[in-house]
DRENMAR-934980 format. One record per residue: residue in one letter; chain; x, y, z of N, C-alpha, C in turn. Coordinates in Angstrom, 2 decimals. Each point is the difference from the previous one (the first is absolute). Example, Ala and Ser with C-alpha at 12.3 -4.5 7.8 and 13.67 -1.06 7.14 Angstrom:
+------+-------+---------+---------+---------+---------+---------+---------+---------+---------+---------+
| resn | chain |   neast |  nnorth |     nup |  caeast | canorth |    caup |   ceast |  cnorth |     cup |
+------+-------+---------+---------+---------+---------+---------+---------+---------+---------+---------+
|    a |     A |   13.19 |   -5.69 |    7.80 |   -0.89 |    1.19 |    0.00 |    0.90 |    1.20 |    0.00 |
|    s |     A |   -0.35 |    1.05 |   -0.72 |    0.82 |    1.19 |    0.06 |   -0.77 |    1.09 |    0.73 |
+------+-------+---------+---------+---------+---------+---------+---------+---------+---------+---------+
// end
This chain:
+------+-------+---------+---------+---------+---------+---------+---------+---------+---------+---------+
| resn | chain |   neast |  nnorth |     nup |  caeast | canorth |    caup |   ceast |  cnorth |     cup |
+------+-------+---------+---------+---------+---------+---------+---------+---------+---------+---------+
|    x |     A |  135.36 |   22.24 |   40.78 |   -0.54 |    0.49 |   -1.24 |    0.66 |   -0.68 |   -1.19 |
|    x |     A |    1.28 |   -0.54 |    0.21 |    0.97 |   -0.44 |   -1.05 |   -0.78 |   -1.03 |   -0.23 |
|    x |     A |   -0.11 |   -0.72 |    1.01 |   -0.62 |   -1.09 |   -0.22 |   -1.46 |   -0.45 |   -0.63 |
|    x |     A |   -0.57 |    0.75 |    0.58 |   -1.66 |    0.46 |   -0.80 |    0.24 |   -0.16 |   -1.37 |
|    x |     A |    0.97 |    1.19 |   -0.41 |    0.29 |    0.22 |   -1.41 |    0.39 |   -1.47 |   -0.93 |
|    x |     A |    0.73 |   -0.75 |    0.69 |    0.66 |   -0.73 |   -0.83 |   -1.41 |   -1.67 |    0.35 |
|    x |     A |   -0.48 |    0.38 |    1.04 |   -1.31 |   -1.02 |   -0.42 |   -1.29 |    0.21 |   -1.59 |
|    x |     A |    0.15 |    1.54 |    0.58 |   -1.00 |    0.31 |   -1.43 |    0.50 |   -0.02 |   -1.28 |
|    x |     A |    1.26 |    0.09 |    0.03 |    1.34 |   -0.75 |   -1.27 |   -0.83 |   -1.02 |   -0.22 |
|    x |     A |    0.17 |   -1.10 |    1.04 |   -0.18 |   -1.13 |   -0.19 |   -1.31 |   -0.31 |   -0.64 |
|    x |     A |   -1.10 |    0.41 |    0.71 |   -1.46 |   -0.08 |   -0.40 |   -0.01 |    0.62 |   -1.39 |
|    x |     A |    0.57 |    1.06 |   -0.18 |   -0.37 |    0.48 |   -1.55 |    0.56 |   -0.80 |   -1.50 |
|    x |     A |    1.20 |   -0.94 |    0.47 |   -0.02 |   -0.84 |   -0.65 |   -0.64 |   -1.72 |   -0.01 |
|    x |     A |   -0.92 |    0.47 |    0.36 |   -0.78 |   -1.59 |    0.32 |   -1.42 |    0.54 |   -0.48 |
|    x |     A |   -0.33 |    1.30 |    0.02 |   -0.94 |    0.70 |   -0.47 |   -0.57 |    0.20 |   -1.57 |
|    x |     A |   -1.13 |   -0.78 |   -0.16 |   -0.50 |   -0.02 |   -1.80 |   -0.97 |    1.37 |   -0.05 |
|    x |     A |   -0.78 |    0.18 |    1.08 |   -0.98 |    1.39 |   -0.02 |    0.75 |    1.05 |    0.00 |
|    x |     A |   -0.09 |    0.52 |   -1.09 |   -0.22 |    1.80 |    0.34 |   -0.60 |    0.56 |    0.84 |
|    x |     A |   -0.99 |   -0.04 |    0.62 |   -0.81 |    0.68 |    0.95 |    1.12 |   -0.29 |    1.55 |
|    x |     A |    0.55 |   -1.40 |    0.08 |    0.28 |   -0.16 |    1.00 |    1.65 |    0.63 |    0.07 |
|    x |     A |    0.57 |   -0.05 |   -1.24 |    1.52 |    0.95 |   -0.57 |   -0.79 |    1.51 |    1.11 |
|    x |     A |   -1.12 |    0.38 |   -1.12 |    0.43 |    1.42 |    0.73 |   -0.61 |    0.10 |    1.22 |
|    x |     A |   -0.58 |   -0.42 |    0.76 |   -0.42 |   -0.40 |    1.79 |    1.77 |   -0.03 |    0.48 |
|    x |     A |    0.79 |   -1.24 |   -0.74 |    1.52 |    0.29 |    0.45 |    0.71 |    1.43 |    0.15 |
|    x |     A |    0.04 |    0.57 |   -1.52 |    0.41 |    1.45 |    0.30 |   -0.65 |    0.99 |    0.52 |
|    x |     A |   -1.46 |   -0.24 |    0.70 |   -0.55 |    1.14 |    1.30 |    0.69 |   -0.57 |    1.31 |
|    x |     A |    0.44 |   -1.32 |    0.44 |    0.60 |   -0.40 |    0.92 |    1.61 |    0.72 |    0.08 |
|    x |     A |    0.70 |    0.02 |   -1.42 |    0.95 |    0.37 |    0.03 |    0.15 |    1.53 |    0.63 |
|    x |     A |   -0.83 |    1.03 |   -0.50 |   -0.69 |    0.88 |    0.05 |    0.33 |    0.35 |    1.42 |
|    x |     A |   -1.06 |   -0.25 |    0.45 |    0.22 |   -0.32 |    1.47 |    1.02 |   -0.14 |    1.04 |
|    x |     A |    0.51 |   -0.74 |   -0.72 |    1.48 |   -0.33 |    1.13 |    0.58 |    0.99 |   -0.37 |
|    x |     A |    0.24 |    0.39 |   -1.38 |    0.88 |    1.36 |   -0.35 |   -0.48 |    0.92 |    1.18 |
|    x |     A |   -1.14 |    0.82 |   -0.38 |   -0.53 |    0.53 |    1.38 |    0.67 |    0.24 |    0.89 |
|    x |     A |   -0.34 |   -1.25 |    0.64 |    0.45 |   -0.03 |    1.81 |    1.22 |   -0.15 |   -0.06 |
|    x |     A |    1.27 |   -0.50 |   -1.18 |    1.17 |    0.06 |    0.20 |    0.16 |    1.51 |    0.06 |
|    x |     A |   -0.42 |    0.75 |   -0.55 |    0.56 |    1.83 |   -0.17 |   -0.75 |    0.33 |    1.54 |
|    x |     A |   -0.71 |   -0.41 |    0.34 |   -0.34 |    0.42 |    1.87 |    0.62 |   -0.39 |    0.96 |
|    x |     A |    0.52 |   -1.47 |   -0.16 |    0.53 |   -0.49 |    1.04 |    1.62 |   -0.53 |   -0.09 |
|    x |     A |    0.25 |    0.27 |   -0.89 |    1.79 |   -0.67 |   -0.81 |    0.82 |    1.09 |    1.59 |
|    x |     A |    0.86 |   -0.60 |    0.86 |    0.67 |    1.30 |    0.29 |    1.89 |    0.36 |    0.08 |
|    x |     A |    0.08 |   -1.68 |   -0.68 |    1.69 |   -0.18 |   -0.13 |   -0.10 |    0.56 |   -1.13 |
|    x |     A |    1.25 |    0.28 |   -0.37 |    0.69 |    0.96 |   -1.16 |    0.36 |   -1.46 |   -1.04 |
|    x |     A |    0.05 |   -0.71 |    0.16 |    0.13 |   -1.19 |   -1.07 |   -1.03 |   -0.60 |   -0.24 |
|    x |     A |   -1.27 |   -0.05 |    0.45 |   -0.73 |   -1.31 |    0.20 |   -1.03 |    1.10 |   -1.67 |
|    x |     A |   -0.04 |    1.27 |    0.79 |   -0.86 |    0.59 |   -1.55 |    0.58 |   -0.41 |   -1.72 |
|    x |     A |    1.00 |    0.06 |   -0.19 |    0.52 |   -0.41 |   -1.03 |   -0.14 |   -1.37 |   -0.34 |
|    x |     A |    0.37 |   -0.75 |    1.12 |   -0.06 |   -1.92 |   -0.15 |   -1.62 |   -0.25 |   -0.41 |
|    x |     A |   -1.19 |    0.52 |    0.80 |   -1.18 |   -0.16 |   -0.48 |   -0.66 |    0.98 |   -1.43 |
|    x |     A |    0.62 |    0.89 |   -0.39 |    0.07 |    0.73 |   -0.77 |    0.11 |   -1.22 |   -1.36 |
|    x |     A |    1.53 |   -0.64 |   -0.07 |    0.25 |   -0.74 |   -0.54 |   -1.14 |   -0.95 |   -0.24 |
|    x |     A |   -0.23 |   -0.31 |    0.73 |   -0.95 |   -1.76 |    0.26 |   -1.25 |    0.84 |   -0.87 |
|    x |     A |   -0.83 |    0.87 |    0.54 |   -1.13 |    0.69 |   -0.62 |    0.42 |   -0.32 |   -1.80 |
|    x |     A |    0.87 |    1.04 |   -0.26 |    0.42 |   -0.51 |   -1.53 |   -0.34 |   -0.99 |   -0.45 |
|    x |     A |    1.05 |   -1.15 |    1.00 |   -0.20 |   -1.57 |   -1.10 |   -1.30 |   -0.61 |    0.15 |
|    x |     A |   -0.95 |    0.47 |    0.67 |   -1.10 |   -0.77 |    0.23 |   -0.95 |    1.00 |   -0.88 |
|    x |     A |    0.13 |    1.32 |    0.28 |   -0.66 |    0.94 |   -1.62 |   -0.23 |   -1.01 |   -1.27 |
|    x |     A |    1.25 |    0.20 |   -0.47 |    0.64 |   -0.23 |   -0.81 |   -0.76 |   -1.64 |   -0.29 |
|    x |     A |    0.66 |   -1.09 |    0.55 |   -0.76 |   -1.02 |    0.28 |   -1.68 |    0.02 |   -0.55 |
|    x |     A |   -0.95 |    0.46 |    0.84 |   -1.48 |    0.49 |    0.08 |    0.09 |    0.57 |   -1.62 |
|    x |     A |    0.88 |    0.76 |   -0.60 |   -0.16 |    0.73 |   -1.28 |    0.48 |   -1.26 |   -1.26 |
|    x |     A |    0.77 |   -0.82 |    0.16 |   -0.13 |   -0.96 |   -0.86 |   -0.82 |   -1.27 |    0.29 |
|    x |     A |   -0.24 |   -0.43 |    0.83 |   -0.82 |   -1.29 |    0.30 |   -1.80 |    1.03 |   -0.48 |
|    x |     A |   -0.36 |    1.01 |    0.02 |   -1.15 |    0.34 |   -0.41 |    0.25 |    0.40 |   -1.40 |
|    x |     A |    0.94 |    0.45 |   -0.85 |    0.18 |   -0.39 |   -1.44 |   -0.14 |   -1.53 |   -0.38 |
|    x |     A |    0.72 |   -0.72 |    1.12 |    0.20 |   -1.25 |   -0.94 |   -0.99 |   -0.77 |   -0.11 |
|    x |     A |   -1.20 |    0.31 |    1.12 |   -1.14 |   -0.48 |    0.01 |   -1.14 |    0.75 |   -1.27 |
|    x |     A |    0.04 |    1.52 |   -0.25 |   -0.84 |    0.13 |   -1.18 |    0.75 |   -0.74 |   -1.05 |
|    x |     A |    0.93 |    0.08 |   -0.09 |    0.27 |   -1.10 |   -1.58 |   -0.40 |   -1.43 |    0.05 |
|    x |     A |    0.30 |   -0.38 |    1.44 |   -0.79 |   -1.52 |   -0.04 |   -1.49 |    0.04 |   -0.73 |
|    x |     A |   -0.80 |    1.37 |    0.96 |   -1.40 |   -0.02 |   -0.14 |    0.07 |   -0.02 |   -1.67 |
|    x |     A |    0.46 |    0.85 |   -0.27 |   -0.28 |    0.26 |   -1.59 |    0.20 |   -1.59 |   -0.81 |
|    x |     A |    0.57 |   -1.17 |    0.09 |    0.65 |   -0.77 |   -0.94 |   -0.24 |   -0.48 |    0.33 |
+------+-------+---------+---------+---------+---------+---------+---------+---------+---------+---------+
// end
């Protein structure tokens, strides 16, 4: 899942569409999901917990930075 996460990192910064930004954060979505079903070490929830964040987070400025592109 870590890994998932940190591909769609990747894709969301290579990403100019909005439409395709937020297709990223229903993927993210998702994995969140199945991490809260299937996580069952006592560390691994927090470590992907983490990752979810920076790739949030990520998805939440690369789709700002793209409406200001659009705009100018």
């Amino acid at each position: 899942m870590a890994r998932m996460l940190g591909a769609i990192d990747t894709i969301a910064s290579l990403t100019v569409s909005p439409s395709h930004l937020r297709a990223l954060d229903e993927q993210v979505q998702w994995i969140a999901e199945l991490a809260d079903r299937s996580i069952e070490s006592t560390h691994d929830p927090a470590r992907i917990e983490r990752r979810l964040m920076q790739v949030r987070e990520a998805l939440v400025s690369e789709t700002a930075l793209r409406a200001v592109e659009e705009k100018a």
